[in-house]
N, C-alpha and C positions, 0 to 999 in steps of 0.2 A: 558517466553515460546516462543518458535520459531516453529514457525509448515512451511512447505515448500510442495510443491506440487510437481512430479516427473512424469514427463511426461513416457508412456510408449515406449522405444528410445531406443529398441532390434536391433545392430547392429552399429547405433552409440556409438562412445566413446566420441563427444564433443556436449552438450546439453546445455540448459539452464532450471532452476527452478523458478518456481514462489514461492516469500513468502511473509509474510505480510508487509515487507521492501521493496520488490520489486523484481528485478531479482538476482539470484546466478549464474555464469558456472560454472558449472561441467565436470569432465574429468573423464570419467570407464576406470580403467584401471583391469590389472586382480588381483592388490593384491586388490585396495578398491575403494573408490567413494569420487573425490577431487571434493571440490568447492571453489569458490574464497572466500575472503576475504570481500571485498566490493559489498554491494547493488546500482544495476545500476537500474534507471526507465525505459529505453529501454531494449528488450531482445538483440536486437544487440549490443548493447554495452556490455552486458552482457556475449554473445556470444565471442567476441573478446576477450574479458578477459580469455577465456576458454580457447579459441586458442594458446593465449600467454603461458598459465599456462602450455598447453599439451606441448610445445616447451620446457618449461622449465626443466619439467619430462622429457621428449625425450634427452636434450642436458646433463643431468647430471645423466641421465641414473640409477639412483638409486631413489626410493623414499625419504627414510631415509635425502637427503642432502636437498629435496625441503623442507622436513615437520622441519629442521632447520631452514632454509632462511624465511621458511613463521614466523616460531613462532619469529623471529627476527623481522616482517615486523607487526604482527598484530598490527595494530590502528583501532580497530573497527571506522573508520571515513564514519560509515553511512551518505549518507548524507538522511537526516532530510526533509520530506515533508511538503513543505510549508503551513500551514493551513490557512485557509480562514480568514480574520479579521472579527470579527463579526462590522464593520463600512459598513456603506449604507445597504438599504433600501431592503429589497424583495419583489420582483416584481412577479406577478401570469402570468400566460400565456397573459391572452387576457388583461390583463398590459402592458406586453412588447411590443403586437402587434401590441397596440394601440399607441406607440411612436415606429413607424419605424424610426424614423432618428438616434436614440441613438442605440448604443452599449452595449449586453448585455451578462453575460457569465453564464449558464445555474449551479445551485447549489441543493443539495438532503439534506430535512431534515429529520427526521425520528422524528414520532409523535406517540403521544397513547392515545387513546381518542381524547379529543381536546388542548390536552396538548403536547408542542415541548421538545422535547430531547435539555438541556440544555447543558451536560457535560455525559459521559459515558465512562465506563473500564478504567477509570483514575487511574495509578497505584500510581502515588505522593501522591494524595489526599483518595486516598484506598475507591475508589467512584465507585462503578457499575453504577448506573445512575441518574440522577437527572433530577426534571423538572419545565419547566417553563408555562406562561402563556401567555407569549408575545413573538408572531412570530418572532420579531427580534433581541430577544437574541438566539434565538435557534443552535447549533453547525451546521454549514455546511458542506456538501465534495462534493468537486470538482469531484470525481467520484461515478460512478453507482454504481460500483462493491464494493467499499469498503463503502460506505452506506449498499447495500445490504449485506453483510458480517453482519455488528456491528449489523444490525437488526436482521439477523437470532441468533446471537450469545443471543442480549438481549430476543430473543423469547422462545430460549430455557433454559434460566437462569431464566427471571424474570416470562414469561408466557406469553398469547398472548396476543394481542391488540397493538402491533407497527404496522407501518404502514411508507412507504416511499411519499413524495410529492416531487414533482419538484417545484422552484422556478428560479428565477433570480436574477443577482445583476447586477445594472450598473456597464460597463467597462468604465473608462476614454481614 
Protein backbone atom coordinates (compact mmCIF):
# COMPACT_ATOMS: atom_id res chain seq x y z
CA UNK A 1 0.00 0.00 0.00
CA UNK A 2 1.36 3.46 -0.78
CA UNK A 3 -0.72 6.26 0.63
CA UNK A 4 0.95 9.86 -0.11
CA UNK A 5 -0.19 13.17 1.04
CA UNK A 6 -0.92 16.06 -1.66
CA UNK A 7 -0.64 19.30 -0.52
CA UNK A 8 -3.38 21.89 -1.65
CA UNK A 9 -0.86 23.77 -4.53
CA UNK A 10 -3.76 25.57 -6.76
CA UNK A 11 -1.58 27.29 -9.33
CA UNK A 12 1.69 25.58 -8.91
CA UNK A 13 2.73 23.08 -11.35
CA UNK A 14 6.02 21.88 -9.39
CA UNK A 15 5.27 20.53 -5.65
CA UNK A 16 6.46 18.16 -3.53
CA UNK A 17 4.34 15.13 -1.53
CA UNK A 18 4.73 13.58 1.54
CA UNK A 19 4.53 9.68 1.89
CA UNK A 20 5.41 7.14 4.07
CA UNK A 21 8.79 6.67 2.10
CA UNK A 22 9.31 10.24 2.36
CA UNK A 23 9.20 12.94 -0.29
CA UNK A 24 7.90 12.52 -4.10
CA UNK A 25 8.04 15.84 -6.91
CA UNK A 26 5.41 16.20 -8.66
CA UNK A 27 4.70 18.11 -11.81
CA UNK A 28 0.62 19.07 -12.80
CA UNK A 29 0.59 19.33 -15.98
CA UNK A 30 -2.83 19.69 -17.89
CA UNK A 31 -2.87 16.06 -19.27
CA UNK A 32 -2.08 14.29 -15.45
CA UNK A 33 0.07 14.48 -12.23
CA UNK A 34 3.81 13.25 -12.73
CA UNK A 35 5.87 12.25 -9.71
CA UNK A 36 9.27 11.18 -9.51
CA UNK A 37 10.62 7.95 -9.23
CA UNK A 38 12.66 8.21 -6.18
CA UNK A 39 11.96 8.91 -2.25
CA UNK A 40 14.00 11.79 -1.18
CA UNK A 41 14.04 12.52 2.86
CA UNK A 42 14.44 16.23 2.31
CA UNK A 43 11.56 18.06 0.49
CA UNK A 44 14.18 20.05 -1.27
CA UNK A 45 15.78 17.62 -2.73
CA UNK A 46 12.68 16.42 -3.65
CA UNK A 47 11.73 19.41 -5.07
CA UNK A 48 14.75 19.60 -7.43
CA UNK A 49 13.81 16.47 -8.68
CA UNK A 50 10.47 18.07 -9.77
CA UNK A 51 12.21 20.66 -11.33
CA UNK A 52 14.48 18.39 -13.35
CA UNK A 53 11.49 16.16 -14.37
CA UNK A 54 9.32 19.54 -15.42
CA UNK A 55 12.55 20.39 -17.79
CA UNK A 56 12.34 17.18 -18.98
CA UNK A 57 8.45 17.15 -20.07
CA UNK A 58 9.13 20.83 -21.19
CA UNK A 59 12.30 19.75 -23.51
CA UNK A 60 10.59 16.64 -25.14
CA UNK A 61 7.60 18.30 -25.26
CA UNK A 62 5.36 15.24 -25.50
CA UNK A 63 4.38 13.18 -22.41
CA UNK A 64 4.24 9.91 -24.14
CA UNK A 65 8.40 10.10 -24.63
CA UNK A 66 9.08 10.96 -20.69
CA UNK A 67 6.56 8.13 -19.51
CA UNK A 68 9.12 5.69 -21.95
CA UNK A 69 12.37 7.13 -20.66
CA UNK A 70 10.97 6.84 -16.99
CA UNK A 71 9.63 3.13 -17.49
CA UNK A 72 13.27 2.53 -18.83
CA UNK A 73 14.75 4.33 -15.67
CA UNK A 74 12.42 2.57 -12.99
CA UNK A 75 14.67 0.98 -10.10
CA UNK A 76 12.53 1.55 -7.39
CA UNK A 77 16.06 2.22 -5.45
CA UNK A 78 14.25 3.63 -2.38
CA UNK A 79 16.57 4.52 -0.22
CA UNK A 80 15.79 2.43 3.06
CA UNK A 81 15.58 4.37 6.52
CA UNK A 82 18.11 3.65 8.65
CA UNK A 83 16.50 2.02 11.84
CA UNK A 84 17.64 2.32 15.21
CA UNK A 85 19.75 -0.87 16.47
CA UNK A 86 18.12 -1.98 19.32
CA UNK A 87 22.18 -1.96 21.06
CA UNK A 88 22.55 0.66 24.11
CA UNK A 89 20.60 1.32 26.77
CA UNK A 90 17.44 3.86 27.11
CA UNK A 91 17.83 6.55 29.01
CA UNK A 92 14.65 8.53 30.67
CA UNK A 93 14.87 12.23 30.80
CA UNK A 94 16.09 13.15 34.06
CA UNK A 95 18.70 10.09 33.16
CA UNK A 96 20.14 12.11 30.44
CA UNK A 97 20.24 15.20 32.47
CA UNK A 98 21.78 13.84 35.00
CA UNK A 99 25.03 13.05 32.77
CA UNK A 100 25.43 16.36 31.11
CA UNK A 101 28.79 15.58 29.64
CA UNK A 102 27.47 12.60 27.35
CA UNK A 103 25.80 12.87 24.10
CA UNK A 104 22.53 11.87 23.64
CA UNK A 105 20.00 11.35 20.77
CA UNK A 106 16.44 11.73 21.68
CA UNK A 107 14.08 7.99 20.57
CA UNK A 108 9.93 7.23 20.71
CA UNK A 109 8.70 3.93 21.81
CA UNK A 110 5.13 3.31 21.67
CA UNK A 111 3.86 1.19 24.67
CA UNK A 112 0.42 -0.44 25.91
CA UNK A 113 -0.22 -0.92 29.23
CA UNK A 114 3.07 -1.53 30.70
CA UNK A 115 4.16 -3.39 28.01
CA UNK A 116 6.74 -1.95 24.88
CA UNK A 117 5.91 -2.48 21.19
CA UNK A 118 8.44 -5.00 20.21
CA UNK A 119 7.96 -5.29 16.38
CA UNK A 120 4.77 -4.01 14.36
CA UNK A 121 3.01 -3.82 10.69
CA UNK A 122 5.81 -6.24 9.82
CA UNK A 123 4.79 -7.25 6.39
CA UNK A 124 7.79 -10.32 6.08
CA UNK A 125 6.85 -11.87 9.17
CA UNK A 126 2.74 -10.99 8.52
CA UNK A 127 3.06 -9.59 12.21
CA UNK A 128 0.63 -6.49 13.29
CA UNK A 129 2.22 -6.18 16.52
CA UNK A 130 3.99 -7.98 19.16
CA UNK A 131 4.98 -7.26 22.70
CA UNK A 132 7.52 -7.19 24.92
CA UNK A 133 8.39 -6.77 28.66
CA UNK A 134 11.73 -5.27 28.61
CA UNK A 135 12.17 -1.63 27.74
CA UNK A 136 15.13 -2.48 25.88
CA UNK A 137 14.03 -4.63 23.24
CA UNK A 138 11.43 -2.46 22.46
CA UNK A 139 11.31 -0.97 18.54
CA UNK A 140 12.59 2.74 18.38
CA UNK A 141 11.96 5.80 15.82
CA UNK A 142 14.14 8.36 15.50
CA UNK A 143 11.15 10.45 14.62
CA UNK A 144 7.94 12.04 16.20
CA UNK A 145 5.89 11.75 13.40
CA UNK A 146 6.38 8.32 12.20
CA UNK A 147 5.81 6.89 15.95
CA UNK A 148 2.92 8.92 16.09
CA UNK A 149 1.57 7.49 12.62
CA UNK A 150 2.18 3.42 13.69
CA UNK A 151 0.39 4.42 17.01
CA UNK A 152 -2.58 5.90 15.55
CA UNK A 153 -2.66 3.21 12.85
CA UNK A 154 -2.15 0.35 15.87
CA UNK A 155 -5.10 2.37 17.75
CA UNK A 156 -7.37 2.09 15.16
CA UNK A 157 -6.63 -1.74 14.17
CA UNK A 158 -5.92 -3.31 17.37
CA UNK A 159 -7.94 -0.67 19.99
CA UNK A 160 -6.75 1.57 22.36
CA UNK A 161 -4.30 1.75 25.10
CA UNK A 162 -1.00 2.61 22.98
CA UNK A 163 0.74 5.19 24.11
CA UNK A 164 4.07 7.16 23.01
CA UNK A 165 7.18 7.84 25.66
CA UNK A 166 10.25 9.51 24.93
CA UNK A 167 13.42 8.08 25.63
CA UNK A 168 17.25 8.36 24.98
CA UNK A 169 20.10 6.49 23.51
CA UNK A 170 23.75 7.41 24.01
CA UNK A 171 25.47 8.99 21.01
CA UNK A 172 29.09 8.09 20.72
Amino acid sequence: MFTAWFPSAEGKDVFTAKTDSGYVGCVRTNECLVMTVDFFEKPLAAANAARKLKKQINTNSSLTTVQQETKKQIKFKQKAKTPLKLTGRLYTTEQAEAMPLLRFQEVWVITHGDEFVSDCLNVEKKRLVSFTKDREKAKRFKDHEDAKRVMRTLKSVVGPGFDLLRYFIRVD
